[in-house]
C-alpha positions in Angstrom: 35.1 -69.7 3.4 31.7 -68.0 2.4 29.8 -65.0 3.9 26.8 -67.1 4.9 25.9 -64.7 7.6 25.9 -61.8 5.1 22.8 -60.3 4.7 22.3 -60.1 0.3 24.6 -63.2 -0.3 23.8 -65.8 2.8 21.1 -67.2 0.8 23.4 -67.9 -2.2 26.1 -69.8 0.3 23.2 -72.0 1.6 22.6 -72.9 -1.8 26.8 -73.5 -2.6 26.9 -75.4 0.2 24.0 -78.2 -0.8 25.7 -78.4 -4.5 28.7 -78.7 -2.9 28.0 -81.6 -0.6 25.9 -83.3 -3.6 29.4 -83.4 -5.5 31.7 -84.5 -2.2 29.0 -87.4 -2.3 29.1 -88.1 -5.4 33.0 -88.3 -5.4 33.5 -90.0 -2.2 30.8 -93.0 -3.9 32.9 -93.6 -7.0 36.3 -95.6 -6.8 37.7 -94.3 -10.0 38.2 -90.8 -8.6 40.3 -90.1 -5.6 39.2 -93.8 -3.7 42.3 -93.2 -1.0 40.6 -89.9 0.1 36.9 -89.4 2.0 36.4 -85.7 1.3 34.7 -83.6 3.6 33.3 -80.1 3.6 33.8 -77.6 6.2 32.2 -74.4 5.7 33.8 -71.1 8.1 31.9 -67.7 7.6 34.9 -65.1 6.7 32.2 -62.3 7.3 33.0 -60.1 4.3 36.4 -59.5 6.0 39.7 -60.1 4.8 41.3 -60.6 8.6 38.6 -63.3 9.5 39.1 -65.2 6.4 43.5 -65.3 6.6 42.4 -66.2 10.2 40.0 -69.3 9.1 42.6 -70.3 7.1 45.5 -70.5 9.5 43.2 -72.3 12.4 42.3 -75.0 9.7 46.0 -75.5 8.9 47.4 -75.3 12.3 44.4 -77.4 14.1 43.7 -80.0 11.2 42.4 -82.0 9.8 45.0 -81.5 6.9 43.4 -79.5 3.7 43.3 -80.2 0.4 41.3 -78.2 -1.4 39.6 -74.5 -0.4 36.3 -73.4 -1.4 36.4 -69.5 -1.3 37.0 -66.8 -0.4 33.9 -65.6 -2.0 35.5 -62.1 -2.2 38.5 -60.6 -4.3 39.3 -58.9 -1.2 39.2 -62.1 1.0 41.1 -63.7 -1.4 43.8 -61.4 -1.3 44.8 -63.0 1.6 44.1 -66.5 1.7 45.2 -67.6 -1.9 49.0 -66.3 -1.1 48.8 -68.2 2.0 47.0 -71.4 0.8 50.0 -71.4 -2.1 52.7 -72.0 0.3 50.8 -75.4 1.0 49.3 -76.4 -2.2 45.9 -76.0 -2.1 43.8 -76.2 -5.4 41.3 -73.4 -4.6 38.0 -72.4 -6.1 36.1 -69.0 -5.5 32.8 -68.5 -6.9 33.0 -64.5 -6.4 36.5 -63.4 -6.9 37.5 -61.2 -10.0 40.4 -59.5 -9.2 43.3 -59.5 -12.2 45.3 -60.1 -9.6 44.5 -64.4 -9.4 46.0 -64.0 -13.3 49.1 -64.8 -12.8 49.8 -68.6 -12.9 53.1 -68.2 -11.2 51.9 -66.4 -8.6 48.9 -68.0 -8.0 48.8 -71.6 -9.5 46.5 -73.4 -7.8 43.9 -70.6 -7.5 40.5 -71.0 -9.8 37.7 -69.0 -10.0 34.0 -68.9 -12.0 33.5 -65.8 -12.4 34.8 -63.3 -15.4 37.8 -61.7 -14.0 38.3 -57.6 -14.2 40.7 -58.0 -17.0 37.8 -59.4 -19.3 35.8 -56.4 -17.7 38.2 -53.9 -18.4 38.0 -55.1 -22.2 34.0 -54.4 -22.4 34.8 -51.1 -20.2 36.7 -50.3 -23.5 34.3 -51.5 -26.3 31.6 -49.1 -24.0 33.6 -46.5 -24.0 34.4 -46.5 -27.8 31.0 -47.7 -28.8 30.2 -43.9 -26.8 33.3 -42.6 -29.1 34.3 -41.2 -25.8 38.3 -39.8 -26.0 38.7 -39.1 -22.6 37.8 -40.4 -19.3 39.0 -40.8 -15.9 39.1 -44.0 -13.9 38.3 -43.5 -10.2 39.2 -47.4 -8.2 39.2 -48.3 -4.7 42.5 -48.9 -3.2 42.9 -52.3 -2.6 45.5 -54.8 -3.7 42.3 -56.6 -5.2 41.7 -53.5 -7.3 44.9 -51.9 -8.2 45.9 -54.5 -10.5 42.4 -54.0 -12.8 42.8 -50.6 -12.4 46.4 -50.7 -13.9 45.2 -52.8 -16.8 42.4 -50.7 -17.6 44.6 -48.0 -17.9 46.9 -50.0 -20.2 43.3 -51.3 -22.5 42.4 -47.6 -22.8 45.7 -46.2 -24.0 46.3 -49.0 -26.2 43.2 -48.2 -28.0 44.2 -44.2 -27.7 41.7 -43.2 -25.2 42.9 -40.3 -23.1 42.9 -40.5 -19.2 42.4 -37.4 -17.3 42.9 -38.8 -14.7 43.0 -41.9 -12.0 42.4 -41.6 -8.5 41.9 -44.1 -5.8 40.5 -44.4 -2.6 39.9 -46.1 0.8 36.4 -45.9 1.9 35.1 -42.3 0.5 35.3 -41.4 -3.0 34.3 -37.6 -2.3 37.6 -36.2 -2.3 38.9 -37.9 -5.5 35.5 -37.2 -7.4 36.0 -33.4 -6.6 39.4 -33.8 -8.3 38.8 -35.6 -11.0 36.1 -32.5 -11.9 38.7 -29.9 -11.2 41.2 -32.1 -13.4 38.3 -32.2 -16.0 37.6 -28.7 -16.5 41.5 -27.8 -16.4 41.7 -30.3 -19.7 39.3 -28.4 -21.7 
């Protein structure tokens, strides 16, 4: 499941998909690693959208052929719904884009891999910034997504650990206008 129709990141899946197929050959040749299995790859465009990729994912489960491993979502927010669906039926899965500190947790999410640095190795170089600047108070301002809430939350927990003050943490769904505005009129009531 890769946005291959996106307009920034199509490119990228084109790419994925020729090193992907290079390995599947490469596997499928050798006898020594999985020799009862051909492996195939099947690439669905999930869009960007979180709906169209827990849809892929029940078609390929319900219509066959029988999965055993998932490549994507590319997305954190994608991913949010697939990878507690693919658990249920075992499926090592590998995303090349997700971050969310969500995918942490082994027992949650056992079989779920990604390659990129997660948000809880983020949040920790958020800190280091943010004391390199000696800065004692900030606010953290997130969007509201299960993807995000999680980081968020242990951001929060990095900066008061290391006695940073936070003014404040908002959230939001598509706008940030209305939580900036607060955030200044929390600011100046601090001072």
């Amino acid at each position: 499941m890769y946005p291959s129709s996106h307009i920034y990141v199509g490119h990228r899946m084109i790419e994925m998909e020729k090193i992907a197929n290079m390995a599947i050959r490469d596997i499928n040749a050798r006898e020594d690693i999985l020799n009862q299995y051909e492996l195939k790859l099947r690439l669905r465009d999930d869009k960007f959208n979180k709906i169209v990729a827990g849809q892929i994912l029940h078609d390929e489960i319900l219509y066959g052929p029988q999965l055993m491993a998932l490549l994507g979502p590319y997305t954190s927010t994608s991913s949010s719904v697939v990878t507690p669906m693919a658990r249920y039926w075992n499926l090592i899965q590998l995303s090349t884009g997700s971050t969310s500190a969500q995918f942490t947790n082994r027992k949650e999410f056992p079989y779920f891999y990604t390659s990129k640095v997660t948000d809880i190795t983020y949040n920790l170089i958020r800190a280091k910034f943010i004391k390199h600047f000696q800065w004692t108070r900030v606010a953290i301002l997130h969007r509201s997504d299960i993807s995000f809430d999680t980081g968020a939350q242990n951001l929060q927990e990095e900066l008061e650990k290391q006695n940073i003050n936070i003014l404040a943490k908002e959230n939001f769904i598509f706008d940030a206008e209305l939580q900036m505005k607060a955030i200044k009129v929390n600011k100046t009531r601090r001072y």
